[in-house]
N, CA, C and O atoms as a GROMACS GRO file, in nm:
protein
  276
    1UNK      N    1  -1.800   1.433   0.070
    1UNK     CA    2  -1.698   1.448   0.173
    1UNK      C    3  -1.573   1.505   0.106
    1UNK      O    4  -1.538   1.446   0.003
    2UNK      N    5  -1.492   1.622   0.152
    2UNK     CA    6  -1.417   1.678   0.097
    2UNK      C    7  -1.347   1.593   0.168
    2UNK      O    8  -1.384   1.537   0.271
    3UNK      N    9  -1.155   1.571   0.065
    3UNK     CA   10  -1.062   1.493   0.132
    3UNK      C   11  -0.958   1.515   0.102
    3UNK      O   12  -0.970   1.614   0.029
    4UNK      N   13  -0.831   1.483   0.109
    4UNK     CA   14  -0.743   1.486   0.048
    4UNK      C   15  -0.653   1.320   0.112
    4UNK      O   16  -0.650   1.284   0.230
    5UNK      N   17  -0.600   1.259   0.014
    5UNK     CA   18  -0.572   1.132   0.053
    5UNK      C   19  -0.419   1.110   0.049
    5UNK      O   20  -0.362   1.146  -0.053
    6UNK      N   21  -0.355   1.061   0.137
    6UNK     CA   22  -0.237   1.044   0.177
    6UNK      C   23  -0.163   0.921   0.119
    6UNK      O   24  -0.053   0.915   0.063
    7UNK      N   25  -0.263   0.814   0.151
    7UNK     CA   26  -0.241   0.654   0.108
    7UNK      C   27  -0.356   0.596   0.065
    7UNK      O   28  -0.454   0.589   0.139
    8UNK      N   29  -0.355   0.556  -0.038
    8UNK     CA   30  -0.412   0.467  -0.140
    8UNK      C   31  -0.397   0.345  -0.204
    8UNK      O   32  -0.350   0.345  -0.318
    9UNK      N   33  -0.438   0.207  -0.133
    9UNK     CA   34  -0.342   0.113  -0.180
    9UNK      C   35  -0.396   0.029  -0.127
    9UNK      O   36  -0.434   0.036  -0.011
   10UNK      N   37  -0.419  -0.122  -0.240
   10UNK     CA   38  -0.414  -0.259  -0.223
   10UNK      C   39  -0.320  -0.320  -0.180
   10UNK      O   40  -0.239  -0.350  -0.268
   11UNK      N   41  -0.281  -0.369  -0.033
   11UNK     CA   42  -0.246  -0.392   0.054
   11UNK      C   43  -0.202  -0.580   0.104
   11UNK      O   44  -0.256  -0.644   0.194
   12UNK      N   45  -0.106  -0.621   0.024
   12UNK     CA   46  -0.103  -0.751   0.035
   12UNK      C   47  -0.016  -0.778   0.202
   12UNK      O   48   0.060  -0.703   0.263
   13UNK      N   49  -0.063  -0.901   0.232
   13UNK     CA   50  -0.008  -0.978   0.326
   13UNK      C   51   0.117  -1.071   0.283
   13UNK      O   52   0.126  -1.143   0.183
   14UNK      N   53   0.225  -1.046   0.406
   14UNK     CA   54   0.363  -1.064   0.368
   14UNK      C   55   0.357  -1.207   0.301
   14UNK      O   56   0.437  -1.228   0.210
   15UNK      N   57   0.247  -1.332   0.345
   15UNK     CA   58   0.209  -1.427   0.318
   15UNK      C   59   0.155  -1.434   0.192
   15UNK      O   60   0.152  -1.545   0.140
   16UNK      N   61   0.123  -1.363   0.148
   16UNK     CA   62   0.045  -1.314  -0.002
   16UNK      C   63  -0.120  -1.433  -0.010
   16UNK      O   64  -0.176  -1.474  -0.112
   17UNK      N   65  -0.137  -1.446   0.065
   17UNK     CA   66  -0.274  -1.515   0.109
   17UNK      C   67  -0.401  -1.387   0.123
   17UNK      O   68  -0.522  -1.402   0.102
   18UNK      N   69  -0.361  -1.320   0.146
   18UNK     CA   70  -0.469  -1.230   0.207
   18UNK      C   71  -0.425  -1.052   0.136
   18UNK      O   72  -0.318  -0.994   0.117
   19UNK      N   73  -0.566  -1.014   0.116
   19UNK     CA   74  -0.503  -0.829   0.097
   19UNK      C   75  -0.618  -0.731   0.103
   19UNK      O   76  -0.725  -0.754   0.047
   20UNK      N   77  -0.593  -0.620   0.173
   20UNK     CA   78  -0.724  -0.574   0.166
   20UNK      C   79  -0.698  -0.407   0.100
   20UNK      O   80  -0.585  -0.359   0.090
   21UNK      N   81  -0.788  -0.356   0.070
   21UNK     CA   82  -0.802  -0.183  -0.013
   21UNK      C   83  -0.798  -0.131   0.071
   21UNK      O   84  -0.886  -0.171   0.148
   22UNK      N   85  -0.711  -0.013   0.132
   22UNK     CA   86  -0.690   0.056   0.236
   22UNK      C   87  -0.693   0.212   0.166
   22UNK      O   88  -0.673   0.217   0.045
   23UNK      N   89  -0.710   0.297   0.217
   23UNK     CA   90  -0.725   0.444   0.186
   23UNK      C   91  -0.740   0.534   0.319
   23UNK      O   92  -0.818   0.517   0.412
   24UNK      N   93  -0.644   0.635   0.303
   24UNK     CA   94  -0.583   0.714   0.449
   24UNK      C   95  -0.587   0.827   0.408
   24UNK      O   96  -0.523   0.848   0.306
   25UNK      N   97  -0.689   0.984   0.492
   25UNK     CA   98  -0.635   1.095   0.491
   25UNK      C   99  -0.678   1.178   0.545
   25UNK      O  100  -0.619   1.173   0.653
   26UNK      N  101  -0.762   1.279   0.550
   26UNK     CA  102  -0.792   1.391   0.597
   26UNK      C  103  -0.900   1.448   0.520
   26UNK      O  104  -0.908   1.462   0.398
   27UNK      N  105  -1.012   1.491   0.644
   27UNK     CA  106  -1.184   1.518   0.559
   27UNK      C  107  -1.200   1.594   0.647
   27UNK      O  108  -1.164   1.595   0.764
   28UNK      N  109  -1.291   1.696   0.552
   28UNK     CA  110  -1.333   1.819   0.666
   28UNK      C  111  -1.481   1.769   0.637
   28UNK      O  112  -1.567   1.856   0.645
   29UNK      N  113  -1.518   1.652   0.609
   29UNK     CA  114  -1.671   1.649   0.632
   29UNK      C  115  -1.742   1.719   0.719
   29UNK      O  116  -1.825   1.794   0.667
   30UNK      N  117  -1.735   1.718   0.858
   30UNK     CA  118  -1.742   1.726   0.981
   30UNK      C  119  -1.672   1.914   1.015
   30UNK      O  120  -1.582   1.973   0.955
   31UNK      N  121  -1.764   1.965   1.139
   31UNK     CA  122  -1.672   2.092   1.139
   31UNK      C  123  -1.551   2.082   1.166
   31UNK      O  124  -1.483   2.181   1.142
   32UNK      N  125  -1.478   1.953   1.230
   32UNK     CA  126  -1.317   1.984   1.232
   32UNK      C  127  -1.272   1.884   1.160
   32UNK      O  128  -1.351   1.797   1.122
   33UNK      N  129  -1.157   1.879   1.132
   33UNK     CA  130  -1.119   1.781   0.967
   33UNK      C  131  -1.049   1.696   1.097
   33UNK      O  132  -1.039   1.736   1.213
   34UNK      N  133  -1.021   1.614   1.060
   34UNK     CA  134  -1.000   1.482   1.088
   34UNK      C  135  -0.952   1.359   0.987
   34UNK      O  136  -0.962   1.370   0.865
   35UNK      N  137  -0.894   1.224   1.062
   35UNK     CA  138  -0.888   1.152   0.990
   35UNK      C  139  -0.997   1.059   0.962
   35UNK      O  140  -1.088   1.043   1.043
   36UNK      N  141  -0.991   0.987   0.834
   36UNK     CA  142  -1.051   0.906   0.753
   36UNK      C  143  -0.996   0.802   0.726
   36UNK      O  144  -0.874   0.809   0.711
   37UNK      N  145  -1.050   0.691   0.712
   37UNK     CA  146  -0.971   0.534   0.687
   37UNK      C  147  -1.109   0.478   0.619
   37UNK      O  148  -1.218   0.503   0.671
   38UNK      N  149  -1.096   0.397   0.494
   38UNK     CA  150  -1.162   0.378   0.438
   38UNK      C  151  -1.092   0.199   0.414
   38UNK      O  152  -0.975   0.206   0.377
   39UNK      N  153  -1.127   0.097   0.424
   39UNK     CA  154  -1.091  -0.037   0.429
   39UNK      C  155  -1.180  -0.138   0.370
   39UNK      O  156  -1.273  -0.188   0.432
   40UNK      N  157  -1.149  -0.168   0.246
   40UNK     CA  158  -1.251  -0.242   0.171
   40UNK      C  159  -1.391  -0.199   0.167
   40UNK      O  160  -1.483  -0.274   0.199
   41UNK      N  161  -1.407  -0.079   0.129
   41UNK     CA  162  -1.498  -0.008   0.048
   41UNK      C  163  -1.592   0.024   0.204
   41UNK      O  164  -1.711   0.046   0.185
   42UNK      N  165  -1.551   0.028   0.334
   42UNK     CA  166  -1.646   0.065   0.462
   42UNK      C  167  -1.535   0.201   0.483
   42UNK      O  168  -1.412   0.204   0.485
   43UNK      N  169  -1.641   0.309   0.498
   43UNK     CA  170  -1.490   0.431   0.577
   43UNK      C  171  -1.563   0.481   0.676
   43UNK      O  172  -1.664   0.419   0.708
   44UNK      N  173  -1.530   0.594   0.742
   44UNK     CA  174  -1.569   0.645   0.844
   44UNK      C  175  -1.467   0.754   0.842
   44UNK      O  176  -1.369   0.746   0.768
   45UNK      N  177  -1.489   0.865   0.930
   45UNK     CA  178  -1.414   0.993   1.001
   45UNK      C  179  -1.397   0.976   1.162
   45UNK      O  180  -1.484   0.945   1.244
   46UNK      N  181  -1.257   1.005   1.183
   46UNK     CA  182  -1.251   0.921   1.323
   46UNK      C  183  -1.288   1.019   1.433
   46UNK      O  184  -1.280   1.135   1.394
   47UNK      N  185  -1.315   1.009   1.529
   47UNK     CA  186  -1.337   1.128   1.633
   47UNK      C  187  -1.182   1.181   1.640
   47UNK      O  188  -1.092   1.098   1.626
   48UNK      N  189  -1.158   1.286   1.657
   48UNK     CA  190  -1.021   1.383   1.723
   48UNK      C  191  -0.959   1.335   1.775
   48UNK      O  192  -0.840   1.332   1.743
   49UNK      N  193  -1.020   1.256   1.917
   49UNK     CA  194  -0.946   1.204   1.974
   49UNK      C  195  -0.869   1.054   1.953
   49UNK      O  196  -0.758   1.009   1.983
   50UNK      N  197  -0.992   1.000   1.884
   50UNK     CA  198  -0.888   0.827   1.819
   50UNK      C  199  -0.824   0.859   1.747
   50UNK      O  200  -0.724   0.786   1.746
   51UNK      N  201  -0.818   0.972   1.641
   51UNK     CA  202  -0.743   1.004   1.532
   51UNK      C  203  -0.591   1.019   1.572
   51UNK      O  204  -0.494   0.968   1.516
   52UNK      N  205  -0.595   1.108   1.691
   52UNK     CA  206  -0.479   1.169   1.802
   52UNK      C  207  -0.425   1.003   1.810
   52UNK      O  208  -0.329   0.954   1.751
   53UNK      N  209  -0.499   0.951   1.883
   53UNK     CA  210  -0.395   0.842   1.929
   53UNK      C  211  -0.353   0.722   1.812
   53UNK      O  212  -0.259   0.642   1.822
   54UNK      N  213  -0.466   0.736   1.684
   54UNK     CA  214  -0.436   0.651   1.608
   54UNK      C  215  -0.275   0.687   1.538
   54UNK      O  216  -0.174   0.620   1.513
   55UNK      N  217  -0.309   0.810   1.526
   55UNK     CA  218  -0.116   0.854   1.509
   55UNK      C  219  -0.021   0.853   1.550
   55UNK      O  220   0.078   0.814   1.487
   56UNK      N  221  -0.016   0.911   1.721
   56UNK     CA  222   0.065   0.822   1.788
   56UNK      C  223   0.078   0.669   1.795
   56UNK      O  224   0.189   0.629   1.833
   57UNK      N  225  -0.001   0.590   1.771
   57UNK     CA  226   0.067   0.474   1.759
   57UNK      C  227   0.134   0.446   1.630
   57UNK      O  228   0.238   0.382   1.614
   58UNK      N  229   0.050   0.508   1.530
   58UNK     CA  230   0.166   0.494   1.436
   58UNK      C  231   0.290   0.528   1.373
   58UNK      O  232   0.368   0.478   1.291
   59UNK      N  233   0.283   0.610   1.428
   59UNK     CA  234   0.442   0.698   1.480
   59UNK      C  235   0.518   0.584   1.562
   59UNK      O  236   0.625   0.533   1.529
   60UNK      N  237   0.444   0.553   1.670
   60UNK     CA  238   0.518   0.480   1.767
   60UNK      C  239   0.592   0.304   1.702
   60UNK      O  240   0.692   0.248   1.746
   61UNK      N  241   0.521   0.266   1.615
   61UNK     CA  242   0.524   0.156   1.529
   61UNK      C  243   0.659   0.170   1.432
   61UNK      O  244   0.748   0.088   1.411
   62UNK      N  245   0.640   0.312   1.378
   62UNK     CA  246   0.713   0.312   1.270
   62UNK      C  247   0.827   0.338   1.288
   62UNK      O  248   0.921   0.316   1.211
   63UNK      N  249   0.831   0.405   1.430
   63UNK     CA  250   0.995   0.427   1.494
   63UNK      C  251   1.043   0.301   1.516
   63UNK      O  252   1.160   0.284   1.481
   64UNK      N  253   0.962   0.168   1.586
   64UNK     CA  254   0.962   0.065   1.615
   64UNK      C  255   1.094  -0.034   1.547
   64UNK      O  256   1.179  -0.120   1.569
   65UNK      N  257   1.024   0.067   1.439
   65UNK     CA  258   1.080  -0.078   1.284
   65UNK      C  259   1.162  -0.008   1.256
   65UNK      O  260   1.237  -0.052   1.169
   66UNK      N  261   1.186   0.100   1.296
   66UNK     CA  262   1.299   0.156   1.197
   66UNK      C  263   1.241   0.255   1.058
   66UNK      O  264   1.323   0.276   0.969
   67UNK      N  265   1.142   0.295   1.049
   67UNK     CA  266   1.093   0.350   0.923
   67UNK      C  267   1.050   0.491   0.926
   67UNK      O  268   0.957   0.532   0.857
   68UNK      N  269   1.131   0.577   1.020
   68UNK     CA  270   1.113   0.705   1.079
   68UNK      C  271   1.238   0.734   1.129
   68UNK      O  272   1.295   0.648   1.196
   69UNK      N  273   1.297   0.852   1.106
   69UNK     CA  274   1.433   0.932   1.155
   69UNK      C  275   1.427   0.947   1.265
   69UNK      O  276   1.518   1.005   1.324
   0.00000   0.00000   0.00000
């Protein structure tokens, strides 16, 4: 799977009880590239369309908090 990775990272809980391996980016496995999320060693390529909205929400999140201009 060709990729290029955005986020890469062991991922603790604010509680520090819990953490999981997260990995975020973009694969042209598939004829149209798309995103990829890979979460304690299970990944997948998302369809177009969850990908679409998986971003908008995280856009929508990050404006939320304050972590976006």
């Amino acid at each position: 799977m060709a990729t290029t990775v955005f986020f890469e990272e062991t991922v603790q809980c604010q509680g520090g009880e819990e953490s999981m391996n997260i990995e975020f980016g973009r694969s042209s496995f598939y004829e149209d590239d798309s995103i990829y999320l890979k979460v304690d060693g299970k990944a997948l390529v998302m369809e177009r369309e969850a990908a679409k909205k998986f971003v908008e929400a995280a856009a929508s999140v990050g404006s939320y908090l304050g972590f976006l201009d």
